[in-house]
C-alpha positions in Angstrom: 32.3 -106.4 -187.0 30.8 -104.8 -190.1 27.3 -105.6 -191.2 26.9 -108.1 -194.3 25.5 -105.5 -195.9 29.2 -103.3 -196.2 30.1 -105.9 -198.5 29.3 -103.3 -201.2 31.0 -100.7 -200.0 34.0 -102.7 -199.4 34.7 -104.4 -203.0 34.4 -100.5 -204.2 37.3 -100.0 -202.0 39.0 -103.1 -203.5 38.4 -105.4 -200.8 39.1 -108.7 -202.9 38.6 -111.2 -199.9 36.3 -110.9 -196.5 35.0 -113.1 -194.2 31.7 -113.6 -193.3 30.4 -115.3 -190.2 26.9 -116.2 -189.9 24.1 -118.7 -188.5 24.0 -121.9 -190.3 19.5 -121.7 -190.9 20.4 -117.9 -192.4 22.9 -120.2 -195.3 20.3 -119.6 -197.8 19.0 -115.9 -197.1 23.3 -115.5 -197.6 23.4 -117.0 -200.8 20.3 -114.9 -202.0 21.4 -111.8 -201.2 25.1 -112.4 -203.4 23.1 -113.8 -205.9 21.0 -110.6 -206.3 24.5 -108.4 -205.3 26.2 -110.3 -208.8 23.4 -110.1 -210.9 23.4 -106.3 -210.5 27.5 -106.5 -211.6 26.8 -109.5 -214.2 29.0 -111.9 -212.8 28.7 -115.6 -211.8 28.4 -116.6 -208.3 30.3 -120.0 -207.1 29.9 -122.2 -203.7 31.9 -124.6 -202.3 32.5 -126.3 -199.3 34.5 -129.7 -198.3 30.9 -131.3 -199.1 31.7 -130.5 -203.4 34.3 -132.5 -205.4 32.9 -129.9 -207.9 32.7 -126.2 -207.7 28.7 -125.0 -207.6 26.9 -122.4 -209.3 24.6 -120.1 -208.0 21.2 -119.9 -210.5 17.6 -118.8 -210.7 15.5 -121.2 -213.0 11.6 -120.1 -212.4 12.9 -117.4 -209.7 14.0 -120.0 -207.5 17.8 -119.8 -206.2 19.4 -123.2 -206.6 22.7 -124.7 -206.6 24.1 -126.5 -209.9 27.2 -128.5 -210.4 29.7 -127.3 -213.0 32.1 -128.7 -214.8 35.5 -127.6 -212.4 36.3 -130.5 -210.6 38.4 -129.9 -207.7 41.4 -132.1 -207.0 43.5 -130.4 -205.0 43.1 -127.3 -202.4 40.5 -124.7 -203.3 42.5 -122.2 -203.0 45.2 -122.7 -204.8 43.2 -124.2 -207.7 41.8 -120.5 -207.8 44.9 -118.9 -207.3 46.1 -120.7 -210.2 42.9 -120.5 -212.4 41.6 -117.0 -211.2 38.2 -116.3 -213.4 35.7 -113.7 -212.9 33.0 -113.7 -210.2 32.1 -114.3 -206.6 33.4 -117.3 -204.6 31.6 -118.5 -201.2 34.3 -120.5 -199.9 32.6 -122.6 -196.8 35.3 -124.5 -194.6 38.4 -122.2 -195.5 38.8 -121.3 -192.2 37.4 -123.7 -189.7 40.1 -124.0 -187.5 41.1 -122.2 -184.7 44.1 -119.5 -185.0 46.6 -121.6 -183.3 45.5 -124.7 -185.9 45.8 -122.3 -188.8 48.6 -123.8 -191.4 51.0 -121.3 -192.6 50.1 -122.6 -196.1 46.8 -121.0 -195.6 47.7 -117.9 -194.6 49.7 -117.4 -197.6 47.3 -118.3 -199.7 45.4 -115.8 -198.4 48.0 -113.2 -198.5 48.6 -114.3 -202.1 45.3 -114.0 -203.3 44.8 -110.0 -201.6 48.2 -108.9 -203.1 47.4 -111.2 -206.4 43.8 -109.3 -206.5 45.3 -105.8 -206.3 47.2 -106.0 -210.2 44.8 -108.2 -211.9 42.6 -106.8 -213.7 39.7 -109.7 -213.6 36.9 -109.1 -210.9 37.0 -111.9 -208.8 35.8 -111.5 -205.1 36.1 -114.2 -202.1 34.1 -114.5 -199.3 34.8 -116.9 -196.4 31.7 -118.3 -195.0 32.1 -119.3 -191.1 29.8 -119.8 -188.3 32.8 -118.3 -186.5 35.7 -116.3 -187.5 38.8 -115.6 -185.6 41.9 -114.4 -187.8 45.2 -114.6 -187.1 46.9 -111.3 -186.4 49.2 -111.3 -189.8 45.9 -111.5 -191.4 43.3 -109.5 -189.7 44.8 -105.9 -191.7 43.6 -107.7 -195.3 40.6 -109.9 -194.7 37.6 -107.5 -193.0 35.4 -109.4 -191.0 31.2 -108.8 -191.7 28.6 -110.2 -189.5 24.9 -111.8 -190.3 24.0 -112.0 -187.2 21.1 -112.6 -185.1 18.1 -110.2 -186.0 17.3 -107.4 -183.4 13.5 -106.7 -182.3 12.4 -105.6 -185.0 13.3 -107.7 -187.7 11.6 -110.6 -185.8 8.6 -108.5 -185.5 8.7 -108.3 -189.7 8.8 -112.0 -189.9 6.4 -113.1 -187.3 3.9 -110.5 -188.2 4.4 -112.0 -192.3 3.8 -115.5 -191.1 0.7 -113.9 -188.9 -0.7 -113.0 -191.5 -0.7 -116.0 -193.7 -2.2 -117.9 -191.1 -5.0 -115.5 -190.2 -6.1 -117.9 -187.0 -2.2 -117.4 -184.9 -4.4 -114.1 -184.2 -3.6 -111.4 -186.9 -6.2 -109.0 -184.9 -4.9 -110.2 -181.8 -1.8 -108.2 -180.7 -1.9 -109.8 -177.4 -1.0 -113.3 -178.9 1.3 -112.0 -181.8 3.6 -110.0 -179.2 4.2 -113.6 -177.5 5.2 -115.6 -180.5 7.2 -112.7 -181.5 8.7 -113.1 -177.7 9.5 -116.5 -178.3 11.0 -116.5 -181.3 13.4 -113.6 -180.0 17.3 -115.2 -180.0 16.7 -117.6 -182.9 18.3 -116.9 -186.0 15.7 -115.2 -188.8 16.1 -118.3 -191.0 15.4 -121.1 -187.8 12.2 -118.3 -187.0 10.8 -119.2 -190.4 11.9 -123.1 -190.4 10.7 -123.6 -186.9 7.4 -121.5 -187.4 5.9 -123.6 -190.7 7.7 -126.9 -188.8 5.5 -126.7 -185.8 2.2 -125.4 -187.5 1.3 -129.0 -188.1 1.5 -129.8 -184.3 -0.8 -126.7 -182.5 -4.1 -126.0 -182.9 -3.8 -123.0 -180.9 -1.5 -119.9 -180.7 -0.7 -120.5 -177.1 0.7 -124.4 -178.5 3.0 -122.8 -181.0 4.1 -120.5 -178.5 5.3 -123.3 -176.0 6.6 -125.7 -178.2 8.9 -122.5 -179.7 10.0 -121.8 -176.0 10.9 -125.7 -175.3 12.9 -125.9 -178.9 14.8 -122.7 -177.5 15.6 -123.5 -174.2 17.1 -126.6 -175.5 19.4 -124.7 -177.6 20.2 -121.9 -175.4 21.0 -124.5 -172.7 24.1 -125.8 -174.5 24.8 -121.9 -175.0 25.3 -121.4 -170.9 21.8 -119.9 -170.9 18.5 -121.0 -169.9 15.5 -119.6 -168.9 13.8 -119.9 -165.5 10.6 -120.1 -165.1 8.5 -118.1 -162.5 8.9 -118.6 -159.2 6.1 -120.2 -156.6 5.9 -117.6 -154.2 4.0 -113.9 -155.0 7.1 -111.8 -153.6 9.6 -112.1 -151.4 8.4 -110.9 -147.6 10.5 -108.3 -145.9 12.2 -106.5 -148.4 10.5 -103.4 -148.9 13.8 -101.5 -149.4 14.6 -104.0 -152.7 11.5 -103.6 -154.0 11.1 -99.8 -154.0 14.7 -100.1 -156.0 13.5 -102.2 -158.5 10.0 -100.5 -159.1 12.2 -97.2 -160.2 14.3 -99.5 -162.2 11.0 -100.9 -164.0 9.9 -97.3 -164.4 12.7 -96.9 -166.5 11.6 -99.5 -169.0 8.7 -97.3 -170.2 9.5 -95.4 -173.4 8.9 -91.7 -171.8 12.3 -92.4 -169.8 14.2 -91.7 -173.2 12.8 -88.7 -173.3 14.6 -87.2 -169.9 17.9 -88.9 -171.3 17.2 -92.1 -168.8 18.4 -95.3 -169.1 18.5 -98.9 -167.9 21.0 -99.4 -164.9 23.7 -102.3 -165.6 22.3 -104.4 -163.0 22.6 -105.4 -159.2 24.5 -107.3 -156.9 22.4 -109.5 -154.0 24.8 -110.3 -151.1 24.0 -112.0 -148.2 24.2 -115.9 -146.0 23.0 -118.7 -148.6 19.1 -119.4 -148.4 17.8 -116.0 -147.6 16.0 -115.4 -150.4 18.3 -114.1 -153.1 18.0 -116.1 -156.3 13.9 -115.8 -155.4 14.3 -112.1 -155.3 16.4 -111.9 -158.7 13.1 -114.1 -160.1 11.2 -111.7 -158.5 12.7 -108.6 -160.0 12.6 -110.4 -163.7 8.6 -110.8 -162.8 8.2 -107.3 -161.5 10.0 -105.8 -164.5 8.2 -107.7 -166.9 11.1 -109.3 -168.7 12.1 -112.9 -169.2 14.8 -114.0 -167.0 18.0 -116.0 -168.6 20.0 -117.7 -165.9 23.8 -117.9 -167.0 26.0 -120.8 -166.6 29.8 -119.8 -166.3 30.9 -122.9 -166.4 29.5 -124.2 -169.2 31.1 -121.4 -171.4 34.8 -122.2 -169.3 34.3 -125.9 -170.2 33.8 -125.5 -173.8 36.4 -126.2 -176.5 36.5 -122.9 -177.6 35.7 -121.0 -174.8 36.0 -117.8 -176.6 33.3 -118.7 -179.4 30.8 -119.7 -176.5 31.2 -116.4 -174.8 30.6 -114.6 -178.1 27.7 -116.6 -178.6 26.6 -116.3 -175.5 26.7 -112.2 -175.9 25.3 -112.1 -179.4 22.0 -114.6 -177.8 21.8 -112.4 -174.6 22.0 -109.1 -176.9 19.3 -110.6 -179.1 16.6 -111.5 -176.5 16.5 -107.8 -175.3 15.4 -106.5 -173.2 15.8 -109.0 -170.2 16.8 -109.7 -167.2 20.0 -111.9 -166.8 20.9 -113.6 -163.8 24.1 -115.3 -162.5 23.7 -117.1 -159.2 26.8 -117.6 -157.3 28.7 -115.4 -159.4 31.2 -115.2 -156.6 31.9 -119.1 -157.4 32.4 -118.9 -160.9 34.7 -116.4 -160.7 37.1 -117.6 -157.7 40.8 -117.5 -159.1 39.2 -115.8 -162.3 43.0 -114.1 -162.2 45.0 -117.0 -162.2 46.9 -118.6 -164.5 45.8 -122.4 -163.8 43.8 -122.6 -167.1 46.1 -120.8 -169.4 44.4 -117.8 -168.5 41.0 -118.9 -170.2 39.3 -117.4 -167.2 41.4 -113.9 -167.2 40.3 -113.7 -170.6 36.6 -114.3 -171.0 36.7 -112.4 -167.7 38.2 -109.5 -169.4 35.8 -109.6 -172.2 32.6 -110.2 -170.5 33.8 -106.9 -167.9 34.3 -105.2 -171.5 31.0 -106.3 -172.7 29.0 -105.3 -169.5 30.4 -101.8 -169.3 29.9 -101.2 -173.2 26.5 -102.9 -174.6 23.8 -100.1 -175.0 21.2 -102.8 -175.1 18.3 -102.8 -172.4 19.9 -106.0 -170.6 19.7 -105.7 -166.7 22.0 -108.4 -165.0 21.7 -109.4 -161.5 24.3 -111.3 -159.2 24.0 -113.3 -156.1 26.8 -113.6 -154.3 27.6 -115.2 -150.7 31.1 -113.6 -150.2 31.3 -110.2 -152.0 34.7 -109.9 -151.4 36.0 -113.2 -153.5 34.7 -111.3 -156.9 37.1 -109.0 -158.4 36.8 -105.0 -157.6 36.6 -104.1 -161.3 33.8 -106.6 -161.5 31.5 -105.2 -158.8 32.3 -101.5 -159.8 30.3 -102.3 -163.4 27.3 -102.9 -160.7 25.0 -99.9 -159.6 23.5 -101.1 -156.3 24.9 -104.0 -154.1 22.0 -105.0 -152.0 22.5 -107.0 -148.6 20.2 -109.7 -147.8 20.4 -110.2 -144.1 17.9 -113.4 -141.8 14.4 -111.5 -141.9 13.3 -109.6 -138.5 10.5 -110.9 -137.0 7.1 -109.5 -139.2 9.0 -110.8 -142.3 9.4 -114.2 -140.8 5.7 -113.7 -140.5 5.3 -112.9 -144.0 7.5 -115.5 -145.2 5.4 -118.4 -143.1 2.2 -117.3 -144.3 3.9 -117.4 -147.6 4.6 -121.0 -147.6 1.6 -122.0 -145.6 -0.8 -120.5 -148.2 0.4 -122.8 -150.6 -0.4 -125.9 -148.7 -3.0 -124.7 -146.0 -6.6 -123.2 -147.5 -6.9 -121.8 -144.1 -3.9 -119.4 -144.3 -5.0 -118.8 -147.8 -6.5 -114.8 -148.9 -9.6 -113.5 -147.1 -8.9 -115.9 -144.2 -8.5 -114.6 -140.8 -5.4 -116.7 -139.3 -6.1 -119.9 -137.2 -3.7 -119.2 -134.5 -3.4 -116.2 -131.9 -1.0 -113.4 -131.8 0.4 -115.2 -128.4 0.8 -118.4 -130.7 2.6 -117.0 -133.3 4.8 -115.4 -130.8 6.0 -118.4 -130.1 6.3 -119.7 -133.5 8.6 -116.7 -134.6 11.0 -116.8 -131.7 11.6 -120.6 -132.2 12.6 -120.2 -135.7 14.7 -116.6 -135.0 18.1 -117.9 -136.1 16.3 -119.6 -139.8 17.0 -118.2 -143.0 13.7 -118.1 -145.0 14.7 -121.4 -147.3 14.7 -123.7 -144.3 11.0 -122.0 -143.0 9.7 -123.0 -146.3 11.1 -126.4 -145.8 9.9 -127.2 -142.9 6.3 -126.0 -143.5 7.0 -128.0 -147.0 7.9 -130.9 -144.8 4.5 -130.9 -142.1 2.8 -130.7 -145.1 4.3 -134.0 -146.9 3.7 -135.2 -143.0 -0.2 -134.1 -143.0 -0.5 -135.8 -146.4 1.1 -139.3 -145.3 -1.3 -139.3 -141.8 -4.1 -138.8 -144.0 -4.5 -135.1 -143.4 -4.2 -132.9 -146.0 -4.3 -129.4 -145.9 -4.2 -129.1 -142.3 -1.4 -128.4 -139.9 -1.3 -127.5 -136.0 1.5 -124.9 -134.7 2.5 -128.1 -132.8 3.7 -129.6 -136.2 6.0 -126.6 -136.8 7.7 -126.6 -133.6 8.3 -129.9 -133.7 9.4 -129.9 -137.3 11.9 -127.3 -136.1 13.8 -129.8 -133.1 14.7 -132.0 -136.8 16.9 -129.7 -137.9 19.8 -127.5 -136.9 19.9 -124.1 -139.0 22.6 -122.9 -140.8 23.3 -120.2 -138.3 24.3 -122.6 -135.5 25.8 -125.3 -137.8 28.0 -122.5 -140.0 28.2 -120.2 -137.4 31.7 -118.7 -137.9 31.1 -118.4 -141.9 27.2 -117.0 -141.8 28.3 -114.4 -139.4 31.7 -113.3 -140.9 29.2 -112.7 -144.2 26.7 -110.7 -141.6 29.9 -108.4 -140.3 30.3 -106.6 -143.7 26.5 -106.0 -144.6 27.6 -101.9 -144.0 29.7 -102.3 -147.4 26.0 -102.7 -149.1 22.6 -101.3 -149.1 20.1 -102.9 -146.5 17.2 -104.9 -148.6 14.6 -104.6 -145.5 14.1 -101.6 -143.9 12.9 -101.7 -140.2 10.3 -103.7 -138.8 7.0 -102.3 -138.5 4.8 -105.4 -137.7 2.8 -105.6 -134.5 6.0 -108.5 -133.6 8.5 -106.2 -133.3 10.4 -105.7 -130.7 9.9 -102.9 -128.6 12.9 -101.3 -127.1 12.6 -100.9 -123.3 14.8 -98.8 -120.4 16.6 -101.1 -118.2 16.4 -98.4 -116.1 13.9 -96.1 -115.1 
């Protein structure tokens, strides 16, 4: 799509009818700009919508663009009363196309048709533009009607309209770039008209920068939620224990972040893939990686865009959000579900096609988007799907010192004495014992069952302390995955070779020391 802004260039080429498709809060900022466009050319600019029995006149009493009625009453189909009664000057035509291409009448597309071919021999200047929050042509008409975009504003244009409002309201912290940068951040993804109504909306409610700046995040996450985005919030752990190997990856990915990096001709990577049995501490590692990078992480909902009457608008919206909130991380957990029998035909080949066009989208965008995948079977995601990612990462159960880490994790945040600075309660000998009782547990069920002694210490009326007796008891309640899914958790384990290794070897004073049988 061409920027709004071609408009110019195109009605010099004799472009007598575009379409326009923009956000609904940026209506007025539209209007404004073909009001000062036709005042520059001296002619008349007209709105109408199904909302009008009349056509509407754009005019500036007291330097204040308003909309007055005229005296065209509209009794029959806008565009044909135009056809028929063709006058100079600008038409925004809102509603002329809100139907999908399949829905389209062919009495509409000849209308249009009409009107380019009508436009080409007449000599009277008279321009239409199709106002849609979405525009998909038919194919006969795509080669006439050009399609501009007012689309969500990019980094910078934010920056211009948060920094403005900054600076009216001296106490959001106009000498505090620390507190600016964040509202800016939060207002990233919203359309520039929405920043500016939601900004002077919510000043009544804060008395505080840090206020503003939530109540913007909760007014977004609602919207983006309907959008098949939403954004996740930190997660309640420091790092993920055992996997050095990941982390060293993503600390060079991070590095590339920093503005130098464009200097050498580097980049941001496409993304990641995290394979590996369920519960070992994927999704917590894509959180992780957001944290360490710095960036805000947007968890993706494939299903949500497959479910939604027009499956193709969502994804585009979806895109055009994502793109916006750059740079950031995006995450998809259990991609491999969401895109089982992506090649079918079952749907009518919605999947095949938003498949095709979010591959298209991936291997193209230039934006600093990373995307990260977890995935439980590699092998049910399509290869030209995995091949757009640059490091599949295999998350295997944790040797022994990361089961070491990833108790003390857990037990940290219920237990003060396994908290920083404190020597460990329990003897090397002890927690021996401890980590060969919970060899075969993936690192989700270790957090839930020190989670669980803890509800237990709670309910006896002992809070905040635990006994290793607690945890090996706690262990006889429940079978692990490994032993319950035996067959599918190791068929995953056999193909960890296809990927990268996400912990290197184990190091800790538990490991275990390889002996000669045989002297």
């Amino acid at each position: 799509m061409q920027p709004l802004q071609d408009w110019i260039k195109l009605i010099e080429q004799n472009a007598p009818i575009v379409a326009l498709e923009y956000q609904t809060p940026d209506r007025m900022a539209v209007l404004s700009q073909f009001y000062q466009w036709s005042e520059a050319r001296s002619l008349p600019v007209y709105v109408w919508n199904p909302g009008y029995s009349t056509l509407q006149q754009l005019v500036a009493p007291q330097e204040k663009i308003i909309l007055q009625p005229t005296t065209q009453t509209i009794k029959q189909d806008i565009l044909q009363f135009l056809l028929e009664q063709p006058k100079p000057g600008i038409y925004l035509l809102e509603g002329v196309l809100d139907s999908t291409v399949a829905e389209m009448s062919q009495q509409r597309c000849y209308q249009l048709l009409n009107a380019y071919h009508q436009a080409l021999w007449n000599s009277v200047p008279h321009y239409w533009v199709l106002l849609e929050t979405y525009v998909q042509l038919p194919l006969e008409l795509q080669p006439f009607i050009p399609v501009l975009s007012h689309g969500l504003p990019d980094l910078q244009q934010v920056e211009a309209i948060v920094t403005q409002f900054c600076s009216q309201h001296p106490w959001l912290g106009k000498d505090d770039p620390e507190a600016i940068q964040k509202l800016i951040t939060a207002c990233q993804g919203l359309p520039m008209g929405e920043i500016e109504m939601v900004l002077n909306t919510l000043l009544a409610f804060v008395d505080s920068p840090e206020q503003l700046v939530q109540l913007i995040l909760e007014h977004k996450t609602n919207k983006l939620r309907g959008r098949g985005l939403e954004y996740i919030a930190e997660p309640d752990v420091p790092t993920a224990a055992g996997l050095d190997l990941l982390e060293r990856r993503l600390e060079a990915i991070a590095s590339l972040l920093r503005p130098e990096a464009q200097q050498y001709g580097l980049s941001l990577p496409t993304g990641m893939v995290l394979w590996g049995p369920p519960g070992t501490g994927k999704s917590l590692s894509a959180k992780l990686a957001a944290k360490k990078m710095g960036l805000p992480l947007l968890a993706a909902n494939w299903g949500i865009l497959l479910s939604n009457p027009n499956p193709d608008r969502a994804l585009k919206e979806f895109i055009a959000v994502v793109t916006s909130l750059a740079p950031c991380v995006l995450y998809w957990d259990d991609f491999d579900k969401g895109f089982a029998g992506w090649d079918s035909n079952a749907d009518g080949g919605i999947a095949r096609r938003l498949s095709a066009a979010l591959l298209t989208w991936m291997q193209e965008h230039q934006e600093p988007i990373y995307t990260i995948a977890t995935v439980n079977r590699l092998g049910m995601l399509p290869p030209e799907l995995v091949r757009r990612f640059d490091d599949i990462f295999f998350i295997d159960l944790p040797h022994e010192g990361a089961r070491y880490e990833v108790f003390n994790l857990h037990l940290a945040k219920y237990f003060p004495a396994f908290r920083e600075d404190s020597q460990s309660p329990w003897t090397e000998d002890q927690w021996r014992r401890l980590l060969t009782e919970y060899r075969i547990c993936t690192p989700a069920e270790i957090g839930n069952a020190v989670r669980r002694c803890a509800e237990e210490a709670f309910y006896k009326g002992n809070p905040g302390q635990i006994e290793l007796e607690d945890l090996l008891e706690q262990r006889q309640q429940f079978t692990p995955a490994m032993e319950r899914e035996s067959e599918q958790m190791q068929a995953i384990r056999n193909l960890a070779t296809y990927a990268r290794p996400a912990s290197g070897g184990d190091r800790s004073r538990f490991a275990y020391v390889c002996r000669e049988l045989f002297q």
